[in-house]
VMD Tcl script that builds the backbone (N, CA, C; Angstrom):
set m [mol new atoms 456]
animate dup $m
set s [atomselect $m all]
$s set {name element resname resid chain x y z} {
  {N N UNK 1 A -16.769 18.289 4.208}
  {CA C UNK 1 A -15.775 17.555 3.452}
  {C C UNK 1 A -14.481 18.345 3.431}
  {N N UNK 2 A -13.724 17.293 3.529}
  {CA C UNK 2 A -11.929 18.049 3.509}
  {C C UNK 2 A -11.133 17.270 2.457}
  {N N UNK 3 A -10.251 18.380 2.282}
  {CA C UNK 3 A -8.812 17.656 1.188}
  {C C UNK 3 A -7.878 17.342 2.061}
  {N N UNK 4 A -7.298 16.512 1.921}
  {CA C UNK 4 A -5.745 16.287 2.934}
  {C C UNK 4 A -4.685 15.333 1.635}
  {N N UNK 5 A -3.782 16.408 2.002}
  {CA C UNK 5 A -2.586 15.255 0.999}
  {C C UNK 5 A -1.479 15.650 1.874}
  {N N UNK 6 A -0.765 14.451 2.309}
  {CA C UNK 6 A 0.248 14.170 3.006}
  {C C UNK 6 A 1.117 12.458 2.314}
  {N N UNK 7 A 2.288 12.917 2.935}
  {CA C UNK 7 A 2.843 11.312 3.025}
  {C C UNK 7 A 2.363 9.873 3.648}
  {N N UNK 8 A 2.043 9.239 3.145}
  {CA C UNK 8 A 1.706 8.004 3.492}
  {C C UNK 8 A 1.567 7.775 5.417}
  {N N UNK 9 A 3.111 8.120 5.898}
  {CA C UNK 9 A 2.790 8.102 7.422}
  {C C UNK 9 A 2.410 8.904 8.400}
  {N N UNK 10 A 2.148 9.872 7.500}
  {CA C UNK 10 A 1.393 10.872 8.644}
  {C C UNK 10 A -0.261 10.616 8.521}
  {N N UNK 11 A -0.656 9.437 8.171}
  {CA C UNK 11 A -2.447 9.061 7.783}
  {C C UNK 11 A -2.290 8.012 9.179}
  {N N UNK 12 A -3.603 8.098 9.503}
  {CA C UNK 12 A -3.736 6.713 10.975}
  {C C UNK 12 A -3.732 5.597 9.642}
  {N N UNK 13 A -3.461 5.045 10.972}
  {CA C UNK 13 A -4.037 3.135 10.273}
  {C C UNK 13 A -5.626 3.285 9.855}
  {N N UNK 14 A -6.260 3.761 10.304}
  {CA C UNK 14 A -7.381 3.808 9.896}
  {C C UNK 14 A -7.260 4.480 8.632}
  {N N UNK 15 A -7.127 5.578 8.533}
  {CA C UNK 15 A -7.232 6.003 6.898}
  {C C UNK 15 A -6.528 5.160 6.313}
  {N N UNK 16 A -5.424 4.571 6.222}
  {CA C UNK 16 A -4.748 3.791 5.006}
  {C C UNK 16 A -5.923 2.120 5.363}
  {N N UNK 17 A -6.429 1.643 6.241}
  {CA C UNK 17 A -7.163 0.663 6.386}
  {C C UNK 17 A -8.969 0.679 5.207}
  {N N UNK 18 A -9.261 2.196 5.228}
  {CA C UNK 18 A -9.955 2.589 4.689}
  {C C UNK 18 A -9.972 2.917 3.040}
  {N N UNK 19 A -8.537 2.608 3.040}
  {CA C UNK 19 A -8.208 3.054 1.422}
  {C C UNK 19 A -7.814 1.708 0.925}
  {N N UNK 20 A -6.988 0.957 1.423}
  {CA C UNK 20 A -7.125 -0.610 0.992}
  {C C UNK 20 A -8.827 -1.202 0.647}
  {N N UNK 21 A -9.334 -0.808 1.536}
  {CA C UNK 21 A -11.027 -1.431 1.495}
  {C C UNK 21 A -11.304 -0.952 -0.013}
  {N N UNK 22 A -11.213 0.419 -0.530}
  {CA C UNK 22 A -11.589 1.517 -1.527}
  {C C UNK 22 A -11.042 0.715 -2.478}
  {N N UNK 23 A -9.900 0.482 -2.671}
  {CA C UNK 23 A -9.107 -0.382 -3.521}
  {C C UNK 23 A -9.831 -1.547 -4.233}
  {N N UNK 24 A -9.967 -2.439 -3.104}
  {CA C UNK 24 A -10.612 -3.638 -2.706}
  {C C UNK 24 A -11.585 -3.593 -3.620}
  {N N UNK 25 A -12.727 -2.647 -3.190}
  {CA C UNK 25 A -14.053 -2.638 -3.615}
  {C C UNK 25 A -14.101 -2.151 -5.405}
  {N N UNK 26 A -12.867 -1.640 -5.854}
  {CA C UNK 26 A -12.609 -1.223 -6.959}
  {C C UNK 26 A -12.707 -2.247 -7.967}
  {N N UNK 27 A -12.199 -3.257 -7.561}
  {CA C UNK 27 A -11.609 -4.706 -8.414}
  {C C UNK 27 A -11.225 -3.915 -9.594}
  {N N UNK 28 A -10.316 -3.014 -9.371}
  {CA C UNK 28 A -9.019 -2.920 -10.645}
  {C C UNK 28 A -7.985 -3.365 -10.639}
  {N N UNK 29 A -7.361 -3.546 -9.120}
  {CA C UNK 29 A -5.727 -3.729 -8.799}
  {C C UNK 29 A -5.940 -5.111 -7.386}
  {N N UNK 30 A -4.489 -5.955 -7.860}
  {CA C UNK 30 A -4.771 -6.221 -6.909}
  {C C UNK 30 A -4.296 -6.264 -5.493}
  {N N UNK 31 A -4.944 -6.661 -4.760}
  {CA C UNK 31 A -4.843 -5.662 -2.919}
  {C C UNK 31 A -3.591 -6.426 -2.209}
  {N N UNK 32 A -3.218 -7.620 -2.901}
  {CA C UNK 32 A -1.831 -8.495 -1.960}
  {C C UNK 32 A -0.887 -7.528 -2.172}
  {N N UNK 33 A -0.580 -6.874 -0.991}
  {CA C UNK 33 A 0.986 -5.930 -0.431}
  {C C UNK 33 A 0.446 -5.064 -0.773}
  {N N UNK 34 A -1.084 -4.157 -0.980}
  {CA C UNK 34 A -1.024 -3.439 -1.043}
  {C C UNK 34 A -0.611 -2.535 -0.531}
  {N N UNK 35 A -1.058 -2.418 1.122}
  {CA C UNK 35 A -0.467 -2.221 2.606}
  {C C UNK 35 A 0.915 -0.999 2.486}
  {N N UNK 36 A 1.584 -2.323 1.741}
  {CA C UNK 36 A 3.353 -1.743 1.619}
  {C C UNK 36 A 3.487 -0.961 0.203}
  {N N UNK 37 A 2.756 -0.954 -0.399}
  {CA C UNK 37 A 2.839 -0.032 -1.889}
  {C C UNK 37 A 1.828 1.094 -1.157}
  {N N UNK 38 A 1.388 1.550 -0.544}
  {CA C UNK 38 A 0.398 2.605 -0.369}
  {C C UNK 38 A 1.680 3.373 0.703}
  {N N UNK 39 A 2.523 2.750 1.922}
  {CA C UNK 39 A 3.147 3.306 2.154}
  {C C UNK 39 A 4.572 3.775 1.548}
  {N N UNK 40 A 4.917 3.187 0.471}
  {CA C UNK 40 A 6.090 3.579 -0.320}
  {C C UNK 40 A 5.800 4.781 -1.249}
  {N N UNK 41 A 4.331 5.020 -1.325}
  {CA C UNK 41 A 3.922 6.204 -2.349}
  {C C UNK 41 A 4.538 7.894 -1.211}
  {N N UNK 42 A 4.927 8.463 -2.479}
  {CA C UNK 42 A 5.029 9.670 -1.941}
  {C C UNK 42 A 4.093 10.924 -1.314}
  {N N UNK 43 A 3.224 10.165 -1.989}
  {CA C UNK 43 A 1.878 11.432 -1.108}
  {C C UNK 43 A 0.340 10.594 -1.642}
  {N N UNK 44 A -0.326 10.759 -0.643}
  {CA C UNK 44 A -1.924 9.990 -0.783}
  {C C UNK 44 A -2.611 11.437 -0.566}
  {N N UNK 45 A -3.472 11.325 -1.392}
  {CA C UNK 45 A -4.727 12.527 -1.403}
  {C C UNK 45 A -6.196 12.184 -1.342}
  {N N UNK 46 A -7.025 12.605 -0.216}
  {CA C UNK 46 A -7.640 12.136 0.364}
  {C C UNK 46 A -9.181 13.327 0.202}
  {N N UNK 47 A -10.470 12.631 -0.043}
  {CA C UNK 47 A -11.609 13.409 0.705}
  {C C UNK 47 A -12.366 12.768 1.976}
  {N N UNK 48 A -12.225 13.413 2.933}
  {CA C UNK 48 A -12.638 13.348 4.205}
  {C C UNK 48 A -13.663 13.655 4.469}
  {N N UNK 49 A -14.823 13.402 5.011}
  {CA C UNK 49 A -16.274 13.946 5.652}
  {C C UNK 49 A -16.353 13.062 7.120}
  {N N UNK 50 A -16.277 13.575 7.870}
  {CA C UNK 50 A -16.257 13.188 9.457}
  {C C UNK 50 A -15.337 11.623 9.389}
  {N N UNK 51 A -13.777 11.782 9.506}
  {CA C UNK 51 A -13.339 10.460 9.022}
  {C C UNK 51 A -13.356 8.919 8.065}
  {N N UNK 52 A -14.489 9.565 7.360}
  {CA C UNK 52 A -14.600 7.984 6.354}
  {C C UNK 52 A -13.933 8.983 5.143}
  {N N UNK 53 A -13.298 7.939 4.122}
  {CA C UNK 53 A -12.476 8.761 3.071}
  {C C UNK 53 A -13.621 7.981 1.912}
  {N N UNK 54 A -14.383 9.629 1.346}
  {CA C UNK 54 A -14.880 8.973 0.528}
  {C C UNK 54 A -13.834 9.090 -1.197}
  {N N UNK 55 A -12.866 9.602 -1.057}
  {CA C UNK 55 A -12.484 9.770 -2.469}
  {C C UNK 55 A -10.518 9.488 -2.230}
  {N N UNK 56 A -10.248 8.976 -2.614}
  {CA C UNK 56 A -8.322 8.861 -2.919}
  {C C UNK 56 A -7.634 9.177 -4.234}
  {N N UNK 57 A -6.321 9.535 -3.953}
  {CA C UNK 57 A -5.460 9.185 -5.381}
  {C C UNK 57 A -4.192 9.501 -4.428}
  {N N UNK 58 A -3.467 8.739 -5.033}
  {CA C UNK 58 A -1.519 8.621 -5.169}
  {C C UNK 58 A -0.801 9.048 -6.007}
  {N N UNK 59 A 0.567 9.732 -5.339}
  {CA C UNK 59 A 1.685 10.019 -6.143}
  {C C UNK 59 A 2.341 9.179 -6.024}
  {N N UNK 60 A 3.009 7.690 -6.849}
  {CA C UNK 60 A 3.050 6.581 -6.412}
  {C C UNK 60 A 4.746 6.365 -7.128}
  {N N UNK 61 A 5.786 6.050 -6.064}
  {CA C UNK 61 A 7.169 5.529 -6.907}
  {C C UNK 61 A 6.938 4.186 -7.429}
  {N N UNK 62 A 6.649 3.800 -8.447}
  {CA C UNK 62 A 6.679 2.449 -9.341}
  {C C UNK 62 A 7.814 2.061 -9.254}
  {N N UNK 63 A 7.765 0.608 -9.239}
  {CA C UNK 63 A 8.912 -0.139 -8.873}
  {C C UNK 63 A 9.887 -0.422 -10.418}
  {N N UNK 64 A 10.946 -0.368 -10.675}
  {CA C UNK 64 A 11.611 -0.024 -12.152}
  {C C UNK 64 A 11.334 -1.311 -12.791}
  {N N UNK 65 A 10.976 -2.811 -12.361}
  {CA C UNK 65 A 10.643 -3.585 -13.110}
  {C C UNK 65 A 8.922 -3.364 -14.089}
  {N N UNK 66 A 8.092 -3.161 -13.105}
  {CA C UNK 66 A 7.166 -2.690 -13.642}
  {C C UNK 66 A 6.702 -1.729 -14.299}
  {N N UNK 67 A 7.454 -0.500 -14.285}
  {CA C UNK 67 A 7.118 0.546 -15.246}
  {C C UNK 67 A 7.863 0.363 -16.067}
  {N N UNK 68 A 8.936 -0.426 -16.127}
  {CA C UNK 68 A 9.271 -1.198 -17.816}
  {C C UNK 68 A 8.387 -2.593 -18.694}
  {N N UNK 69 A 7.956 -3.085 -17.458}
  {CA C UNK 69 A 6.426 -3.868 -17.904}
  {C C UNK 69 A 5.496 -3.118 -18.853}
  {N N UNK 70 A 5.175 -2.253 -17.606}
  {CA C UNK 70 A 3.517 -1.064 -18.230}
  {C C UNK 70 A 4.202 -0.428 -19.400}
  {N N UNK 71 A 5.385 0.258 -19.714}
  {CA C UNK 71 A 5.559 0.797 -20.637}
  {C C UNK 71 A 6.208 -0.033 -21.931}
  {N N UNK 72 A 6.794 -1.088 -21.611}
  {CA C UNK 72 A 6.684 -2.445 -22.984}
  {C C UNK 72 A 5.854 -2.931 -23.546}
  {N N UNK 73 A 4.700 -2.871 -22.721}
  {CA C UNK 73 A 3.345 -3.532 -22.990}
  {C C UNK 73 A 2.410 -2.739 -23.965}
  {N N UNK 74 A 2.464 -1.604 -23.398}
  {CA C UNK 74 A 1.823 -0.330 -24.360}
  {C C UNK 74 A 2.720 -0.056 -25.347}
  {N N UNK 75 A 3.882 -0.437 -25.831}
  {CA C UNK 75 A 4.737 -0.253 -26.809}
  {C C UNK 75 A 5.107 0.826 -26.828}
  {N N UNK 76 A 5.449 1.519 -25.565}
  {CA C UNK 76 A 6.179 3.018 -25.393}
  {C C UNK 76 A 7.239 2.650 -24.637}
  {N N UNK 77 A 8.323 1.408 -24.716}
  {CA C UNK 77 A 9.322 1.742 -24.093}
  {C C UNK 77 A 10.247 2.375 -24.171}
  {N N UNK 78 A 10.619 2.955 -25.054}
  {CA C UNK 78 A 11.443 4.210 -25.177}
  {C C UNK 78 A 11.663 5.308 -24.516}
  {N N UNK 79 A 10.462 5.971 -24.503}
  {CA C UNK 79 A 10.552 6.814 -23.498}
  {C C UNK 79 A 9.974 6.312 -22.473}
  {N N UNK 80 A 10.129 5.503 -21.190}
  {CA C UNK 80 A 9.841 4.939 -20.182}
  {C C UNK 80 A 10.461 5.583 -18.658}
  {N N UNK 81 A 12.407 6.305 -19.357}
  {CA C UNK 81 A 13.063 6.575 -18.368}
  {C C UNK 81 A 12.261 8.093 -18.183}
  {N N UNK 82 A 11.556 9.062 -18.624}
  {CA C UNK 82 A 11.115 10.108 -18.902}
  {C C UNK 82 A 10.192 10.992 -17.924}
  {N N UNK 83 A 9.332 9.496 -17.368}
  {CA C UNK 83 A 8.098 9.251 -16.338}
  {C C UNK 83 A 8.605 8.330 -14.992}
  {N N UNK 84 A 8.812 9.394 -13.980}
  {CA C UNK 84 A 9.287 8.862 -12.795}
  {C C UNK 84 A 8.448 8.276 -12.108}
  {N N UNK 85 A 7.109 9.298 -11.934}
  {CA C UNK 85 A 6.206 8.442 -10.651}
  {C C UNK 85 A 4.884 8.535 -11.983}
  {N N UNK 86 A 3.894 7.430 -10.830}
  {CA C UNK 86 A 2.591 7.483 -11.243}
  {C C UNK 86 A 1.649 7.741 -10.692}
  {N N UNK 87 A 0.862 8.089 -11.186}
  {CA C UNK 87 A -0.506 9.289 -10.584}
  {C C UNK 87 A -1.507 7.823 -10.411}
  {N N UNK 88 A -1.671 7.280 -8.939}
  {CA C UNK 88 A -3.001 6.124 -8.981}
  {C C UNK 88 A -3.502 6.048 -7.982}
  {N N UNK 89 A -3.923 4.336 -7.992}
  {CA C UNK 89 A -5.042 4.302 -6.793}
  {C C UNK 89 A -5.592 5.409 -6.522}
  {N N UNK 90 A -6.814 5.552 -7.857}
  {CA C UNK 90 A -7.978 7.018 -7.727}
  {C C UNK 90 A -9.162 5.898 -7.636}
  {N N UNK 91 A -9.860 6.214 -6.129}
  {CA C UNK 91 A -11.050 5.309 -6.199}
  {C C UNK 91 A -12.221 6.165 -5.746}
  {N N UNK 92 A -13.396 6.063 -5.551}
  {CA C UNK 92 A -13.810 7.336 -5.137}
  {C C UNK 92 A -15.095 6.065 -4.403}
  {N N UNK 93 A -15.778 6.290 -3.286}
  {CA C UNK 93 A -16.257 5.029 -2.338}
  {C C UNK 93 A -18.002 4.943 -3.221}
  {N N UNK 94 A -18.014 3.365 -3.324}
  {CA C UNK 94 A -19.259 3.206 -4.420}
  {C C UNK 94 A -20.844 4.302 -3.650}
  {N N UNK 95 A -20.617 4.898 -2.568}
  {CA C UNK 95 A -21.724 5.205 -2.020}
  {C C UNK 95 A -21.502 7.022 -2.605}
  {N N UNK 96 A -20.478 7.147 -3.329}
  {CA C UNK 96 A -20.643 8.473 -3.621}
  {C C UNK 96 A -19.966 8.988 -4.726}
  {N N UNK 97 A -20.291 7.927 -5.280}
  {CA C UNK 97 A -19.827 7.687 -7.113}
  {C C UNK 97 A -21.280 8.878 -7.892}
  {N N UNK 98 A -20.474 9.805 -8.748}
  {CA C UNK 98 A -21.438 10.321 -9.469}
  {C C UNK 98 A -21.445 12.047 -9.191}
  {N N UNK 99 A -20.586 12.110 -7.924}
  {CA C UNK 99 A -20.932 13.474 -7.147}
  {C C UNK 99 A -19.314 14.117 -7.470}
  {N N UNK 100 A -18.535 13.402 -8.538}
  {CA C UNK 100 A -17.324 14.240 -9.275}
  {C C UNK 100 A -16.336 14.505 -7.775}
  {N N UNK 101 A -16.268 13.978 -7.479}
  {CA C UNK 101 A -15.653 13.920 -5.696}
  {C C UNK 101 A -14.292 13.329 -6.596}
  {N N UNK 102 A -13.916 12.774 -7.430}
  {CA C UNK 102 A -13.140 12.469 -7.991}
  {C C UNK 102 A -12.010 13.719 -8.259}
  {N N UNK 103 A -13.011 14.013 -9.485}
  {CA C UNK 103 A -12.521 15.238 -10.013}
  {C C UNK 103 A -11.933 16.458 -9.316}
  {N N UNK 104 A -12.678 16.706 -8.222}
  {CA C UNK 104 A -12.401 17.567 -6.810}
  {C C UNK 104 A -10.713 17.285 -6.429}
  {N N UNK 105 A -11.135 15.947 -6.377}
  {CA C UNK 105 A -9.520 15.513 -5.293}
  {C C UNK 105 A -8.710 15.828 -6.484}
  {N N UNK 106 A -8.664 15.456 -7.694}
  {CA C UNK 106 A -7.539 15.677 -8.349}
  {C C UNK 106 A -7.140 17.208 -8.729}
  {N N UNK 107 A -8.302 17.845 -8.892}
  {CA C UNK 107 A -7.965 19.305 -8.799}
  {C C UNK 107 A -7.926 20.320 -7.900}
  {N N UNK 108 A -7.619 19.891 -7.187}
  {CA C UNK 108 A -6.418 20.393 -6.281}
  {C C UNK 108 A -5.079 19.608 -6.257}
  {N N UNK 109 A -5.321 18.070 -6.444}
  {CA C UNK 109 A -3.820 17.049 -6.264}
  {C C UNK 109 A -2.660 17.412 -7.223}
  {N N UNK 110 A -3.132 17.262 -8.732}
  {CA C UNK 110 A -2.667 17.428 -9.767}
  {C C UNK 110 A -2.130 18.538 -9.446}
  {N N UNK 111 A -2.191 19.687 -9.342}
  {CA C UNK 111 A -1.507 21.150 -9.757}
  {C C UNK 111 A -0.397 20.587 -8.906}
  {N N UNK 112 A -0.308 20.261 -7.629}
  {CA C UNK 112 A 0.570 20.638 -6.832}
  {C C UNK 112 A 2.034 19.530 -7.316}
  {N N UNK 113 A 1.467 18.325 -8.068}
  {CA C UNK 113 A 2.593 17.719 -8.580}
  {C C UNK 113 A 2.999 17.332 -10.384}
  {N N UNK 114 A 2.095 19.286 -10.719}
  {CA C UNK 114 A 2.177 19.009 -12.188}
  {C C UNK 114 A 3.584 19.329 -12.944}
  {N N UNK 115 A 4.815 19.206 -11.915}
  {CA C UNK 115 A 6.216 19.910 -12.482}
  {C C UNK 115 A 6.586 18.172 -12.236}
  {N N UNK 116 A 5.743 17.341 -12.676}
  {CA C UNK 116 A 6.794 15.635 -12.808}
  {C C UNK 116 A 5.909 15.316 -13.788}
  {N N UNK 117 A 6.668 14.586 -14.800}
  {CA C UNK 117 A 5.885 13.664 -15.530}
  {C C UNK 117 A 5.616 12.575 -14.913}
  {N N UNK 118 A 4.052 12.720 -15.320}
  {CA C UNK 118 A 3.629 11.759 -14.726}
  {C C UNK 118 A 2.759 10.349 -15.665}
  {N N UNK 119 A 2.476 8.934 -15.234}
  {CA C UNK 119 A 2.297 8.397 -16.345}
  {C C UNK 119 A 0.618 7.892 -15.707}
  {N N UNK 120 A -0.323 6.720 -15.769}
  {CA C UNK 120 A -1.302 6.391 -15.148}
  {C C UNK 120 A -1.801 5.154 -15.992}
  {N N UNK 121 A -1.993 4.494 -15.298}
  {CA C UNK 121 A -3.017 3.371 -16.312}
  {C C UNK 121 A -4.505 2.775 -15.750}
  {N N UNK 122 A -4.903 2.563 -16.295}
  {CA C UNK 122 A -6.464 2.466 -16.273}
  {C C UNK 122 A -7.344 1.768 -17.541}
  {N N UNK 123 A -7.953 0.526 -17.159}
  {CA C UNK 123 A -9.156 0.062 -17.874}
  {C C UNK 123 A -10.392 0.915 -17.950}
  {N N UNK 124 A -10.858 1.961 -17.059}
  {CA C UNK 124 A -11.967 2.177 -17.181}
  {C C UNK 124 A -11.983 3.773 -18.416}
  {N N UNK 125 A -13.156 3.518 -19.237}
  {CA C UNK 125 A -13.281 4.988 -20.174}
  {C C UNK 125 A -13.383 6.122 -19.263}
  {N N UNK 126 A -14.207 5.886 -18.334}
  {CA C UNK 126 A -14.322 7.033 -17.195}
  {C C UNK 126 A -13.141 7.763 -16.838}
  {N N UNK 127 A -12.059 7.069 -16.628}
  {CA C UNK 127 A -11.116 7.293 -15.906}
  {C C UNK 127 A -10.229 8.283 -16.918}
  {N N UNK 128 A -10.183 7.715 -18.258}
  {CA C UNK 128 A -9.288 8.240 -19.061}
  {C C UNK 128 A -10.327 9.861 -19.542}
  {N N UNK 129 A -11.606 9.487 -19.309}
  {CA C UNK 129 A -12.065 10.792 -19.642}
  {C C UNK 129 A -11.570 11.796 -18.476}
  {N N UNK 130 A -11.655 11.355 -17.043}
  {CA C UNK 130 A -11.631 12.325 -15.798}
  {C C UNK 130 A -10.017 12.878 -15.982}
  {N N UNK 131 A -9.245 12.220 -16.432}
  {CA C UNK 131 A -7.555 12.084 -16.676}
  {C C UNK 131 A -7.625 12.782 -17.409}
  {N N UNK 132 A -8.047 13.163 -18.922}
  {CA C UNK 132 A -7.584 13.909 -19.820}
  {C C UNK 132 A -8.329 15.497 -19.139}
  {N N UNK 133 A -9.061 15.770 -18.687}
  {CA C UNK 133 A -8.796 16.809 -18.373}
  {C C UNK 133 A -7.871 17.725 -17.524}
  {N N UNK 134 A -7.015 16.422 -16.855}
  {CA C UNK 134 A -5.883 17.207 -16.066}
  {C C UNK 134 A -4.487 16.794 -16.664}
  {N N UNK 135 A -4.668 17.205 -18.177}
  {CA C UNK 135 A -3.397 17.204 -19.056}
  {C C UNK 135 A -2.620 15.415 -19.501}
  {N N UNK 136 A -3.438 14.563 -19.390}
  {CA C UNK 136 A -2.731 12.940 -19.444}
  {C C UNK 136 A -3.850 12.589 -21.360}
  {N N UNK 137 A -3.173 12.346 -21.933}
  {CA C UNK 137 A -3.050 11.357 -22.959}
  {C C UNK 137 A -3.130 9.892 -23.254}
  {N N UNK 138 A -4.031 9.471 -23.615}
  {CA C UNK 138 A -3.863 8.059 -23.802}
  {C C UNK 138 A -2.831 7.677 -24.713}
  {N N UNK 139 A -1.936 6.920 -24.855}
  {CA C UNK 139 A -0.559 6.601 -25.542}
  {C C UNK 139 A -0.877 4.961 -26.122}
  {N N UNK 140 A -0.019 4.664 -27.011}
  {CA C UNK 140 A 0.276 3.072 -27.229}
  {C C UNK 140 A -0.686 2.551 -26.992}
  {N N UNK 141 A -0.607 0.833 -27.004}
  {CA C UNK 141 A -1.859 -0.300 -27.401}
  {C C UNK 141 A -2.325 -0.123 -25.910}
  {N N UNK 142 A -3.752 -0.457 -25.843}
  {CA C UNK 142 A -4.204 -1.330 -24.588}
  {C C UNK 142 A -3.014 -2.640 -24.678}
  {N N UNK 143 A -3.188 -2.750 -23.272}
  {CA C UNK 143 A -2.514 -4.685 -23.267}
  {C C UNK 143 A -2.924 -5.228 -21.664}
  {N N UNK 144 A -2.723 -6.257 -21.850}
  {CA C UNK 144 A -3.454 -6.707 -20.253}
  {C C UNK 144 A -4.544 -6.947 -19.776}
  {N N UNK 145 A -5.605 -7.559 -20.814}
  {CA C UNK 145 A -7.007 -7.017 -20.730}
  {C C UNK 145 A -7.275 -5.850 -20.714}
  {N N UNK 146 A -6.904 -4.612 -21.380}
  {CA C UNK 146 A -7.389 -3.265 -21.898}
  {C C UNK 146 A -6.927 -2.695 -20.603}
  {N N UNK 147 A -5.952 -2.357 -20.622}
  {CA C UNK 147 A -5.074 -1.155 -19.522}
  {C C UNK 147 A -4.688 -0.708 -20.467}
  {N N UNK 148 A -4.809 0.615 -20.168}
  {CA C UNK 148 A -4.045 1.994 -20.970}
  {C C UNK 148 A -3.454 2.850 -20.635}
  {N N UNK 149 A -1.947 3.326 -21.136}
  {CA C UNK 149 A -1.091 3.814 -20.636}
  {C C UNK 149 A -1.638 6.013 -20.797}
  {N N UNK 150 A -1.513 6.210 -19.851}
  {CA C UNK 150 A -2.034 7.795 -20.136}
  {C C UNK 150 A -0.815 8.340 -19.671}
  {N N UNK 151 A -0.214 9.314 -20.354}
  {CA C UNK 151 A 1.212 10.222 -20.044}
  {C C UNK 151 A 0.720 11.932 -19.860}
  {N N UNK 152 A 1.316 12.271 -19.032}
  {CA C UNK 152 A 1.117 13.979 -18.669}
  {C C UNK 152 A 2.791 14.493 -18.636}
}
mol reanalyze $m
mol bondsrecalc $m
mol representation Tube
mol addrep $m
């Protein structure tokens, strides 16, 4: 198994083909344009074992309508201008859920982009538990069917 974090275009089509699927299979987000939001992110972080990616996460530029969405919604718009990018699309592949392959990718990911605030949202408890250990907070209401805004 390997770490790789790079920019969006230095991954084949195959790895970003492989991380849409990850997405996909997530049913958190949904996958129309994903394509073009995976390449607008500033860096994808990846676990590798002989080319299949079993684990992802993004340093992701949010588009300014929507992170005034996510952060109105949670009733933190105030400080909204504060949090530039967002830390997402963390999926880890259902065949190797359990083995903290998660946790792995982010610790190493996280350090290297812990000088930005960063913001994250997430329905799942899991997620906000794996999150608070790399410095993120749950903030403001759920909204949206229970998305929660986490700030670092």
């Amino acid at each position: 198994m390997e770490t790789i974090i790079r920019k969006p275009k230095e991954f084949s089509a195959d790895f970003i083909r492989q991380i849409v699927e990850l997405l996909d299979q997530g049913n958190q987000i949904s996958i129309k344009g994903i394509e073009k939001r995976l390449i607008k992110a500033d860096l994808i972080a990846l676990i590798v074992d002989s080319d299949k990616v079993l684990s992802t996460a993004c340093l992701k530029k949010p588009d300014p309508n929507y992170k005034k969405a996510v952060f109105e919604s949670a009733k933190q718009g105030d400080i909204a201008s504060q949090f530039e990018k967002e830390l997402g699309y963390i999926v880890t592949h259902p065949e190797f859920e359990g083995q903290k392959l998660c946790q792995k990718l982010l610790g190493v990911f996280v350090p290297q982009i812990s000088d930005i605030n960063l913001f994250a949202t997430t329905r799942k408890d899991s997620m906000i538990h794996i999150l608070d250990k790399f410095g993120f907070s749950k903030v403001g209401e759920p909204y949206k069917d229970g998305l929660n805004l986490l700030l670092k």
